[in-house]
C-alpha positions in Angstrom: 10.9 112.2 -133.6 8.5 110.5 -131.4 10.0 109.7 -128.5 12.8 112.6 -128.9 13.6 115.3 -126.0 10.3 117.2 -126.9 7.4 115.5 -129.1 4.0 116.2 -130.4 2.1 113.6 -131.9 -1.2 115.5 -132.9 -3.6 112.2 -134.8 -6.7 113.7 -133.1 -6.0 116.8 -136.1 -6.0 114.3 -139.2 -7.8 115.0 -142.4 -9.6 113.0 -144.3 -11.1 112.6 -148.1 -9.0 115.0 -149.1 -5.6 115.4 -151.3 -4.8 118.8 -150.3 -5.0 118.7 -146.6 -4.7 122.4 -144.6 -3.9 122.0 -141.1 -3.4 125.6 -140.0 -1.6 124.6 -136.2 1.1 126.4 -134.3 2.9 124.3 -131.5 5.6 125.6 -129.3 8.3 123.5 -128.0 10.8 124.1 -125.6 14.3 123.8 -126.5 17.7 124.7 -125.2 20.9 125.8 -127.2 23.3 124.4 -128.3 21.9 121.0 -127.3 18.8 121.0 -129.6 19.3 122.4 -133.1 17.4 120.0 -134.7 13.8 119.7 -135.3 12.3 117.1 -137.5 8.7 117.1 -139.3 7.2 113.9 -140.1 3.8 113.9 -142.0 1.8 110.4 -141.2 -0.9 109.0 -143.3 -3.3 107.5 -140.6 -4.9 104.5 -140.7 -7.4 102.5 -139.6 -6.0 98.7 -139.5 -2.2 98.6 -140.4 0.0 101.4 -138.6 0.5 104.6 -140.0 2.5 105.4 -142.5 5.1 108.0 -142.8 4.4 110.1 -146.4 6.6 113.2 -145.9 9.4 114.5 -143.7 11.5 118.0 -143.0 14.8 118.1 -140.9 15.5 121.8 -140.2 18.5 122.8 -138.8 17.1 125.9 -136.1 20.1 127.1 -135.5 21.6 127.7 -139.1 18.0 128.8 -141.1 
């Protein structure tokens, strides 16, 4: 989550016009077991006026996958 232990927050990468949106990136984060098990996705729709918008969201579990 923003603002958790490690965070990337990557809005210079957004797509636009398009419905099927490929973002091809790889990020590495530290982390350090068993304290941080949890990683959490969130896909933001961006925009210009009003703040984004959350449309999507994975909670993985990296120790049990």
């Amino acid at each position: 989550n923003a603002g958790g232990l490690n965070s990337i927050k990557d809005s210079s990468n957004s797509r636009t016009s398009t419905l099927n949106p490929e973002f091809n990136k790889c990020y590495s984060l530290p982390c350090r077991f068993p304290d941080n098990t949890t990683l959490t996705i969130k896909l933001m729709e961006k925009h210009s006026i009003m703040g984004d918008t959350n449309i999507g969201a994975a909670v993985i579990d990296i120790e049990n996958r």
